[in-house]
N, C-alpha and C positions, 0 to 999 in steps of 0.2 A: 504494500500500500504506500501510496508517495504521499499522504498524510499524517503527521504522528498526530494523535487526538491527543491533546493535554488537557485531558479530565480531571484534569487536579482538583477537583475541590474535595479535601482532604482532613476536613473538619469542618463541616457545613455547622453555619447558625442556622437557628429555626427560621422558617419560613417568612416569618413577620422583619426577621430583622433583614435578610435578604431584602425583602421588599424594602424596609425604611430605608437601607443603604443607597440600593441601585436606583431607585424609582426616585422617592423623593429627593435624590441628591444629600443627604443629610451625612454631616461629616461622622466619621468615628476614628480610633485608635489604630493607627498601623506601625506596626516593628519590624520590620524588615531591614536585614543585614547588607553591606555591598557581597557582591557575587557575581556569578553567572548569572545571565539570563534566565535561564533555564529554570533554576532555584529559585530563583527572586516569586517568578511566576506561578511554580506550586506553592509556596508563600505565601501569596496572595489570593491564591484562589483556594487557601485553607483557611485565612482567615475573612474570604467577604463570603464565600460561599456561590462561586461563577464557575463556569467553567471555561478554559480557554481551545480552542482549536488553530493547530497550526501546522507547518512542515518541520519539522525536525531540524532540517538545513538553515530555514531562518534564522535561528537560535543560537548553532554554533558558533563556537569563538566569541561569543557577543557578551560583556560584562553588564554588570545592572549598577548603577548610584545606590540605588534601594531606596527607601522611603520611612520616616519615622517622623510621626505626631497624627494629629487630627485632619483627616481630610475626606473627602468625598470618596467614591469608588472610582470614580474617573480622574480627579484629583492626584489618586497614587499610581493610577494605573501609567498615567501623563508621564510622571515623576520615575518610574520602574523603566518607561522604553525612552527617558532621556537621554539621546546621541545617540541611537540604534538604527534611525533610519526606518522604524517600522512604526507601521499605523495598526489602530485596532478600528474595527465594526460591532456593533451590538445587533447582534441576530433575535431573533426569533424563542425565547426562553432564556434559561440563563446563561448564556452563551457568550463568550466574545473570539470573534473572529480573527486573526494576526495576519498581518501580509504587509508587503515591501512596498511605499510609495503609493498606497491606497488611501481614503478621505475617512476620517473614521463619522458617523452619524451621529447627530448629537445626542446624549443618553435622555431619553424622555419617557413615560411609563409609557407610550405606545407603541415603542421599540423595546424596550426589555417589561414584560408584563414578570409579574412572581409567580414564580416556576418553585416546586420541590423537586431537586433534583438529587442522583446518587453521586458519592464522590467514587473517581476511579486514577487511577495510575495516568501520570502525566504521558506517558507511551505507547505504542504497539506493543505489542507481544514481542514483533520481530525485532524490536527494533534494535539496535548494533548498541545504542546507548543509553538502553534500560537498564536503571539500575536494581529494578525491586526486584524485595528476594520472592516474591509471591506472585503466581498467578491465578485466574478465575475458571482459565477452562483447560480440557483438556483431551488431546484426539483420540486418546488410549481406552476411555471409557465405554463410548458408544457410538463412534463414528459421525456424529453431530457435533453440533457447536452447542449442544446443551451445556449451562453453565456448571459446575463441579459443586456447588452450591443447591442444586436442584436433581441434583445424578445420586440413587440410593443406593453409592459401592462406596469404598474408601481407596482415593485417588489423591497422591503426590507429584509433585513436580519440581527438577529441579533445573530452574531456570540458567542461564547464559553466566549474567551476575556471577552467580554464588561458585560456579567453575573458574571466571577472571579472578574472584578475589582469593579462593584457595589455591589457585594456580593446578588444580588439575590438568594431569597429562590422558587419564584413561579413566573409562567411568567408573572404573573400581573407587575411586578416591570421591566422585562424586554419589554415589549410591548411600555415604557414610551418613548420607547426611535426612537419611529415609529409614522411616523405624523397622525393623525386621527384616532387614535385608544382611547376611556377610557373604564377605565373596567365599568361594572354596577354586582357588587354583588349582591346576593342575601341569607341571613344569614350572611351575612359576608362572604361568601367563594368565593374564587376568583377564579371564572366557567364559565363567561360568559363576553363581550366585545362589545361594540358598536361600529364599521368601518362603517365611511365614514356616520355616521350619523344612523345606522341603526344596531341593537344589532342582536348579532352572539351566539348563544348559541350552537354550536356547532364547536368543536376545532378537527382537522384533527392530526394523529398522524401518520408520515410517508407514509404520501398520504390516509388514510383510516381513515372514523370518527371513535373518538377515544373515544367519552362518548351519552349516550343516551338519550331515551325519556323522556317525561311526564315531573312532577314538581320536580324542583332541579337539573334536567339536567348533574348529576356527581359530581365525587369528584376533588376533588384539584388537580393540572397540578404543581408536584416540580421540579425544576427545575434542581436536582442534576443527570440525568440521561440524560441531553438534551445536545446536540452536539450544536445546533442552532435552532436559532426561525425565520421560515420564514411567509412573510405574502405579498399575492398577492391581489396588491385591484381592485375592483369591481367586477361584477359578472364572478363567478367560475363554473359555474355547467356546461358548456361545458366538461368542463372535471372527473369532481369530484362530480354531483347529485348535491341530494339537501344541498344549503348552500346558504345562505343570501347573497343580492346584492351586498353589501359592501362591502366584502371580504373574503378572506378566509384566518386562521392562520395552517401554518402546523409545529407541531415539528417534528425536525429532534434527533432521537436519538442516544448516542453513538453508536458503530456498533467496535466487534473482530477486533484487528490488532494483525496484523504477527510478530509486533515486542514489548517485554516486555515493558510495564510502571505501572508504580505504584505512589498511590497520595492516603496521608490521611491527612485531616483537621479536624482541629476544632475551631467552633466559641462559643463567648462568650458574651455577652451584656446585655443591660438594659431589664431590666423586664422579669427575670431569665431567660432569654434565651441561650440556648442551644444547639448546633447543631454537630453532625457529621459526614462528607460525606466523603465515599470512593469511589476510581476507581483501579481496576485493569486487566490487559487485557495483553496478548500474546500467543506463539504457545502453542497449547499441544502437536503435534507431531512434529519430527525434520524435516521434509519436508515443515515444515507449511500449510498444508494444513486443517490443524483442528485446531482452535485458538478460545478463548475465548473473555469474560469480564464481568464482574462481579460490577456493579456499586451502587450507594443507597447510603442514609441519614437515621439519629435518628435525630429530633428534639424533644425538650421540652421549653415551655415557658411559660408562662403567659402575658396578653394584659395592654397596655394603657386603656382599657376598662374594666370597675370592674366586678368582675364574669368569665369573659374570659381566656380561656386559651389554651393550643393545645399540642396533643401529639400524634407523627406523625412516620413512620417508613415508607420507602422504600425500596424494593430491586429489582434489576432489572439485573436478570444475562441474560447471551445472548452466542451463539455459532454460526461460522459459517464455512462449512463443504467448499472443495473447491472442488469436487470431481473432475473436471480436467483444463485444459486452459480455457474451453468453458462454465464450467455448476460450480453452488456455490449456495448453499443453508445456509438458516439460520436461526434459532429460537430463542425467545425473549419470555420470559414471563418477566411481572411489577406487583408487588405487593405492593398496596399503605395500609396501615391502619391506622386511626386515633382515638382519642378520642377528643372532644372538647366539647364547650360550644356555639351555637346556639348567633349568636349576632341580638339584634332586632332593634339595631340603636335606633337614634333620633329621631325627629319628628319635624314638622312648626308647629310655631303660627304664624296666621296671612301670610305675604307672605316671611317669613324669617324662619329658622332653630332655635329652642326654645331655650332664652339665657341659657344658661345652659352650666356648664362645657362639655367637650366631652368626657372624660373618665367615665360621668355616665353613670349606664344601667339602666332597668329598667325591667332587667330578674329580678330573686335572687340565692342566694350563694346557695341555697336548690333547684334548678333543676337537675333535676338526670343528668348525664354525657352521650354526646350525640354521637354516633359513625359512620363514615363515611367509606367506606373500597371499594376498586376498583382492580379489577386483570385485566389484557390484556395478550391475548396470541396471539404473533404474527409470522408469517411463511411468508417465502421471498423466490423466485426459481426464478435465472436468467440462461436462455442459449443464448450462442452468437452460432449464424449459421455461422458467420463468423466476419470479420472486421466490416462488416455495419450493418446486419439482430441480433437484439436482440430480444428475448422472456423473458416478467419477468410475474411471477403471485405471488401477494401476497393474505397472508389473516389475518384479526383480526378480535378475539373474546374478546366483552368486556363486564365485571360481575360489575355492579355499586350495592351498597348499601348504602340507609342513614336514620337510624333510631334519630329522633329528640323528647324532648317534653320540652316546654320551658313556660312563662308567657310571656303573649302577653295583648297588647290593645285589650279594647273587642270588639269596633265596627268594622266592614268591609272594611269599606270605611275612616272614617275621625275621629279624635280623638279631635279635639276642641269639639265637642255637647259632647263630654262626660267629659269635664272642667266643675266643679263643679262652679257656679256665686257665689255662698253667701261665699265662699271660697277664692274667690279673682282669679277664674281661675288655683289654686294650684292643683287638687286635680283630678284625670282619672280614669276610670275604668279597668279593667283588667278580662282576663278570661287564661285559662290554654288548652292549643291546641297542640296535638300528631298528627304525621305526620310519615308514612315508606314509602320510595321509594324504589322498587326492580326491575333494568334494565338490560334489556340482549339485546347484539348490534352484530349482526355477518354481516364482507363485505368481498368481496374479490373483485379482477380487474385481468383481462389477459391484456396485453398490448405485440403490437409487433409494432417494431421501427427498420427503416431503412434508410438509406442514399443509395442514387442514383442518376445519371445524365440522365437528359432526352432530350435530343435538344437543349444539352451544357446549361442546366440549371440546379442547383442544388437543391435537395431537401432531406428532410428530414423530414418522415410520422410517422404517427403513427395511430395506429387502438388497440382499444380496445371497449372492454364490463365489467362492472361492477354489482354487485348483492346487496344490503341491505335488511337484516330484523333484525327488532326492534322491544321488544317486552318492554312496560313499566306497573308495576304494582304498585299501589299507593292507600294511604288506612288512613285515618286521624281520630283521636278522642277527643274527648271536644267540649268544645266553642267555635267557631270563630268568633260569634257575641254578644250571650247575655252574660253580666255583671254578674260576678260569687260574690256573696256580701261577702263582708270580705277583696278582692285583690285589692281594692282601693289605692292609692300611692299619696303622695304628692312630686308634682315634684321637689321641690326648696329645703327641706328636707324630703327626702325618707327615709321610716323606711322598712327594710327587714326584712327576716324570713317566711317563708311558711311553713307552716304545711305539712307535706308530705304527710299525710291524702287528702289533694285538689289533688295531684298527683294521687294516685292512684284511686280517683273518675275519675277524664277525662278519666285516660284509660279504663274507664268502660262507660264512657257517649258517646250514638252514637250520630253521629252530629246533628246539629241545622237543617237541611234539611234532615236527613234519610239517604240520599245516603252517602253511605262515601269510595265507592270504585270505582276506575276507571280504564279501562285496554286498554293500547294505543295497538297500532300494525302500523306496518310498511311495507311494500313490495316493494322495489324498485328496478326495473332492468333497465338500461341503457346501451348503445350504440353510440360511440364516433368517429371521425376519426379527425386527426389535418394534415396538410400539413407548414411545412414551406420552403419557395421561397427563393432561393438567386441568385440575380442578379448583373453582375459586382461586386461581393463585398463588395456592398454599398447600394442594396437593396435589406431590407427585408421583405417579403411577408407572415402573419402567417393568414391562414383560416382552417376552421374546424366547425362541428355542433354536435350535441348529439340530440339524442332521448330517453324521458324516460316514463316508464311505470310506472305507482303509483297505489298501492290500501293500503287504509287508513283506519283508524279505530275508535273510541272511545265511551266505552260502560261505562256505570256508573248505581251502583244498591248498595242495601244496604247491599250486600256480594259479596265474587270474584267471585261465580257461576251465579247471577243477572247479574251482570254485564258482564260479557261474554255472554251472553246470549242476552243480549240487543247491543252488539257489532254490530254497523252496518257499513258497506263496500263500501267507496264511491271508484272509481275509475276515473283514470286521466292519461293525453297523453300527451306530448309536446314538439315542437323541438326549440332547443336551437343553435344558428349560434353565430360565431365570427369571423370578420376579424380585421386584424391591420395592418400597412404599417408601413416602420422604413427606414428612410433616413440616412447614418452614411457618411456625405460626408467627414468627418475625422476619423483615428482610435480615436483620445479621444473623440468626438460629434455624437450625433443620435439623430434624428428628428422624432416623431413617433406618430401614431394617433390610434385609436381604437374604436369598437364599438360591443356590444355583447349584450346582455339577458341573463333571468334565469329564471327558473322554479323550483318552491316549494309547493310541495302540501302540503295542511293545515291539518293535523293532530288537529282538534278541532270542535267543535257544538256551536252555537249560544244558546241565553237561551230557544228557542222556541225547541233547539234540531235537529234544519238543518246544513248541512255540511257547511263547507264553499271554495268557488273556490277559484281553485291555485291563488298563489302571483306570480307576473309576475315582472321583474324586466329588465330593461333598462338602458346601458348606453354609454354616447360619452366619449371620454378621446382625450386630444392631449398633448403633453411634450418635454421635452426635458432632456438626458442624456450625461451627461459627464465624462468622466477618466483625471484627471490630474496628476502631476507629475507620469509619468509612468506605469499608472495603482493603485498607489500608496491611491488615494481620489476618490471618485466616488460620483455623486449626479444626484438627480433627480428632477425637476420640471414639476407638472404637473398639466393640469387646468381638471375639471370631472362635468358630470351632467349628476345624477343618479335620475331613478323614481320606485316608487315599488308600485303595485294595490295589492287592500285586501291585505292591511296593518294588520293584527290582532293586538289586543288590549284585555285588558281584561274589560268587559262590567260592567260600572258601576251601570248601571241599574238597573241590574238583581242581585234578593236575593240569585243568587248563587252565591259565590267569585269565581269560573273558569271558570264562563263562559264569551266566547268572541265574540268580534265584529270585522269585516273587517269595518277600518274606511273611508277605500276609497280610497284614493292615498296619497302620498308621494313624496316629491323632495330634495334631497341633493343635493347643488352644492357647488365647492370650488375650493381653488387654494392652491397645498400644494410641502412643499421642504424637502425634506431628501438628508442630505449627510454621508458618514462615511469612515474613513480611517485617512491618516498619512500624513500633512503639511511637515514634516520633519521628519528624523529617528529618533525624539525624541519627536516629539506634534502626537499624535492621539487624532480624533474629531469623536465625534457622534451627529446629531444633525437634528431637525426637525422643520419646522412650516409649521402649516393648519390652515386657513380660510374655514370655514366652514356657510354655509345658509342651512338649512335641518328645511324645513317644512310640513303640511299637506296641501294639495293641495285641496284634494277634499273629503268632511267627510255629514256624513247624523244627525252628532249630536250634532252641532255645535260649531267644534275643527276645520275649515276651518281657514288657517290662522296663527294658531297656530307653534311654534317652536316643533319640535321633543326633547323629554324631553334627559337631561342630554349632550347635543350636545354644548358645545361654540362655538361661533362665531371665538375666537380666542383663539391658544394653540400652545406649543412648549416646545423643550427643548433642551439646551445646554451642553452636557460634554465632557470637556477636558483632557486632560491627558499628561503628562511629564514626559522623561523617562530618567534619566541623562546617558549616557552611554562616554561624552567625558572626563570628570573632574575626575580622578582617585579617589581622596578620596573620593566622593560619590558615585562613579560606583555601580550599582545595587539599588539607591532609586527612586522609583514612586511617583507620588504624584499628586490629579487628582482635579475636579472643577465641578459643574453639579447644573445645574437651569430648574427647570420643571415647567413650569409655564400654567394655564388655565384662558379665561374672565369666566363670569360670566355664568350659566344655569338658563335652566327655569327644574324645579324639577320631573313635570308631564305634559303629553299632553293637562291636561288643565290648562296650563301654572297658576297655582295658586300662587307659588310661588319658588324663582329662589334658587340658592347657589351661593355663593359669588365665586368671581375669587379668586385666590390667586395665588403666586409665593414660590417656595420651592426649600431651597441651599442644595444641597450636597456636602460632600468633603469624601477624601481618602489619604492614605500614604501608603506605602508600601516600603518592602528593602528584596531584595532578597540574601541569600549568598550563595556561592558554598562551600559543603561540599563535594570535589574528584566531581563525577560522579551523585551527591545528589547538589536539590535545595531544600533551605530552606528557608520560605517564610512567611515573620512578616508583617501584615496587620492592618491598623485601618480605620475604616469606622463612617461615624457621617451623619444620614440621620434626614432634617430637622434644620439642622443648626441652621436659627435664630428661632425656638422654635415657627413658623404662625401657627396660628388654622384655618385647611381648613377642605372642606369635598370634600371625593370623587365622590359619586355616591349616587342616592336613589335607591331602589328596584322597579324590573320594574311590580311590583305587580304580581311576580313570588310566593312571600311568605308573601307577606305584601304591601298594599296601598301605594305610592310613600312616603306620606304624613305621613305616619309613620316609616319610613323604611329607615332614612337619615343616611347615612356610611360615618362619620367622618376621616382624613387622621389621621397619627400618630401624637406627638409630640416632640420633638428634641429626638434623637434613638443614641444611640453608641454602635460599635459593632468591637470588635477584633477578631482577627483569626491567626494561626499559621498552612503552610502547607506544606509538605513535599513530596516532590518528589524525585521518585527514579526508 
């Protein structure tokens, strides 16, 4: 949109004084600090209670006088754009209009009548220099622009904002800041996410999954091309297929505007790290109906973990064509590639994480260089038939590749029997293990949305059908179990050096069981309709079901042609209902309850080689949502109790390491709170806690009882933010506060042994200056503060045994950055 609406009014007086102000001319009290424009403006229109409309671009660079004593509304407003070159108009309610060289009307109650109006965010959603940490709607919900305020699920968002100010590189760091979510790595890459107690290895990108099948599940999700990170929890497959009960993450990506910006940074920090992200985006034709953007990161670094290191590029250019009022088309390619280093984590002794510094590994510096690389190509077609009837059809196509070969622990399962006794427990075995993952994901969706009144009641539908096939090809070599002699290590003083000679044996050694190829398949077609009710106002009504067709696959042989060949074709059927009910007896309050399913066919074979029946997923939800100061803070509270049948797991049993078990059932319940937005034009807050109970319910192998690994009981986090905008000589410094704290886990589903809780300080500074019509933007970030040794997540035996496979947090991190807008 080449509009940014500045709805500021951000503390409305009641209606009467609006009118005394605007109408009668009648002077009052104004405080307003020197500043940017910008600010001066939400200022003002929080304390007369107006609201302003303008372009975004007007604005920039542009400082304010400000205004302090008694005056008119017109009076300060005169006083606010003195030397800016900019007029105002008084429209039509309580409005005022900004533009360049324009006659502003003179303010008389026939031109501004009293209006009750809501206060809203000086911004677009999109816009590149939004700063709020909160937003009101969100796409992940229901496919509409129904507001999240009036939607009966519980839905977070985490805006643009709160990624610049924590200086996120990947949404693992952004997710922290949403209650019930931790990541669960696997190699160290951050690809996969446990919601509401139950891991998600599948991340939705602009409504459509966004990485695929089989082992390894994708590459890296950076965060430098992401507009927002939304995340709707519990079950989603009513509208979106197959996806885990707990929830669903969808990024939103930048997307062409009509009006130029430009933004080049760069960061600096501990442990040569390196980063550089740009954006740029505007028209290419003078109509604007052809506009661009062009967005991506270079990183280089190396890890708090020895051996480690990443070298990373993205680019993610995008166009979107508007061929007229009604119809706008758009395409997106993302090109991810990296080079890294495969992390194998830690390990337990006994029921704890082995004392041992955390920046050991216990790969070597002689593992060849391991490469990950990921493309998506994406295609968007909306037409409106009119004001209410929309049609959009998307589609992505997404290429994952990850060639790995690393030293690993040699047994399967557990790494203490292979601690040497006469050693003192010093002393493990090791063997050397190749792995290629090659995945192809193509989706697309029709969806048609309407608004219409039926018997003075209002509604708004939607109907679509969806398509998936995924296709995954995966192929490993070496050891994964027997003890290759010579790669022995002692853990407490580790001596490296690998012969490259063991290298290039593995990748000639076929595995310990023969079979070393597997080839997934996917086939999913689905069928959707949602209806939402609104009655008096105040109630709102959201039902809808889905129907999906599944046929599945996985064949394994001791080449690609075996293994297809052996490919066998389970098929599946299932309908998915959701209703929810939303009381909002106030505009800032809404009372709301919910209840839906999911359905997931199992993509995997048991060790005997039997399919295994869909995961069936269930949940109740009831909560409560609020807006206060004006739309300004929003939060959510909400109590859940989720269940999920065939459970899968991967089977300890069995002398394959891939093969899995349905353990039987599952139950998450909890009670969790998120809020985000701005206290006052100068504090913005994000912040979360969940309580969380997520255990096995019902198991045949006796894990009855048991907590769901990686899941605490108790978790949150705190960030604050300060924006000084009243006190002249500091005008423009930020400066922010952030505590992300988790209790304690249990590591694996047989609860063998837990990771410690810990608590971790962040902080920030910042100081923005105006160069003309240029922002220039000095940053210092310090993650980990007091320098705690925690751990994240174990590996959900995706690539390695929980028990060996412990992923350590950082330790105290600093990081600078310089960025420059124009």
């Amino acid at each position: 949109m080449s509009l940014c609406f500045s709805l500021a009014a951000l503390a409305l007086p009641l209606p009467s004084q609006a009118d005394s102000t605007a109408v009668n001319g009648e002077t009052r009290a104004f405080s307003i600090a020197p500043q940017p424009l910008y600010g001066a403006l939400s200022a003002l229109a929080e304390q007369s209670g107006v609201q302003f409309v303008y372009n975004s671009e007007l604005v920039k660079g542009i400082d304010s006088p400000g205004v302090s004593g008694l005056y008119s509304l017109e009076a300060a407003l005169t006083r606010l754009l003195k030397g800016s070159g900019i007029s105002y108009q008084f429209n039509n309610g309580n409005t005022v209009k900004l533009e360049k060289n324009a006659v502003a009307e003179p303010l008389t109650a026939t031109t501004m009548p009293a209006v009750t109006v809501t206060g809203k965010s000086g911004y677009a959603d999109s816009d590149p220099y939004n700063p709020d940490y909160n937003r009101t709607s969100a796409s992940a919900a229901t496919k509409t622009d129904a507001p999240i305020m009036e939607t009966p699920v519980s839905i977070q968002v985490v805006p643009r904002a709160v990624m610049n100010d924590q200086k996120t590189t990947t949404i693992k760091d952004a997710l922290e800041n949403v209650s019930s979510i931790r990541p669960q790595s696997s190699l160290g890459l951050s690809n996969a996410y446990i919601v509401r107690g139950f891991r998600n290895g599948r991340v939705y990108r602009n409504g459509l999954v966004a990485n695929g099948l089989g082992i390894g599940e994708g590459a890296q999700f950076d965060s430098a091309n992401l507009e927002r990170v939304e995340v709707l929890k519990g079950p989603a497959a009513v509208l979106f297929g197959r996806i885990e009960p707990g929830g669903l993450i969808n990024l939103v990506t930048k997307k062409p505007r009509d009006e130029a910006y430009y933004s080049v940074e760069q960061r600096f920090g501990a442990y040569d790290f390196y980063r550089t992200e740009w954006d740029a985006t505007g028209p290419i034709t003078g109509d604007k109906s052809l506009s661009y953007r062009f967005s991506g990161a270079y990183q280089n670094n190396k890890s708090f973990r020895d051996f480690n290191f990443n070298d990373r590029v993205l680019v993610n250019p995008s166009m979107t064509w508007r061929l007229s009022d009604a119809t706008e088309m758009s395409l997106e390619v993302e090109a991810l590639h990296e080079n890294y280093q495969v992390d194998r984590g830690l390990f337990a002794i006994g029921n704890r994480p082995a004392p041992i510094p955390v920046s050991r590994s216990f790969i070597d510096p002689n593992d060849p260089v391991d490469t990950n690389s990921k493309v998506n190509l994406g295609f968007n077609l909306s037409h409106a038939f009119n004001d209410n009837w929309n049609l959009r059809n998307r589609f992505l196509a997404s290429f994952i590749y990850d060639k790995n070969i690393s030293v690993k622990p040699a047994n399967g399962f557990t790494v203490e029997q292979f601690l040497d006794p006469s050693t003192g427990n010093r002393r493990y075995a090791r063997n050397i293990f190749s792995q290629t993952s090659d995945n192809e994901t193509y989706t697309t969706n029709l969806d048609l949305t309407g608004k219409f009144k039926l018997l003075g009641v209002n509604h708004q539908t939607l109907i679509g059908v969806d398509y998936l096939r995924a296709v995954g090809n995966y192929q490993f070599y070496g050891n994964y179990q027997d003890p290759v002699p010579g790669l022995e290590i002692d853990i407490y003083n580790p001596q490296y050096g690998i012969d490259p000679s063991y290298y290039a044996d593995a990748l000639t050694t076929p595995s310990d069981g023969g079979a070393n190829h597997y080839l997934f398949r996917d086939d999913w077609y689905g069928a959707y309709f949602q209806d939402h009710i609104t009655l008096w106002d105040k109630v709102h009504i959201l039902g809808g079901g889905r129907y999906d067709w599944a046929r599945t696959g996985l064949g394994i042989g001791n080449s690609a042609s075996t293994a297809d060949a052996a490919l066998p074709s389970r098929r599946d059927e299932g309908f998915s209902p959701r209703v929810g009910l939303l009381y909002q007896p106030w505009t800032w309050a809404s009372i709301y309850g919910n209840w839906t399913t999911s359905f997931g066919a199992n993509n995997d074979i048991t060790t005997s080689g039997a399919t295994i029946n869909p995961e069936i997923g269930e949940q109740f939800e009831a909560g409560v949502k609020t807006e206060f100061f004006d739309q300004r803070l929003s939060t959510t509270l909400a109590y859940y109790h989720l269940t999920k049948e065939n459970l899968m797991t991967r089977d300890f049993n069995s002398p394959d390491p891939f093969a899995s078990a349905a353990i039987g059932k599952a139950r998450s319940q909890g009670i969790e709170l998120d809020m985000a937005g701005r206290l006052t034009d100068e504090i913005s807050i994000i912040g979360n806690y969940a309580f969380t109970d997520a255990r096995i319910t019902k198991d045949f192998s006796g894990l009855q009882g048991h907590r769901l690994n990686n899941v605490p009981e108790h978790s949150g986090s705190l960030w604050l933010k300060y924006d000084i905008h009243h006190y002249e000589p500091l005008n423009g410094l930020s400066f922010g506060l952030g505590l992300f704290a988790a209790g304690q886990r249990q590591g694996d589903n047989d609860n063998t042994f837990v990771l410690p809780g810990y608590a971790r300080l962040d902080a920030f500074a910042s100081y923005t200056y105006q160069l003309g019509k240029s922002r220039l933007i000095t940053q210092f970030n310090v993650r980990n503060l007091l320098d705690k040794t925690y751990y994240e997540s174990t590996d959900p035996f995706q690539n390695a045994p929980p028990r060996v496979g412990i992923y350590p947090g950082a330790p105290l991190t600093a990081m600078g950055s310089v960025r420059l807008e124009f």
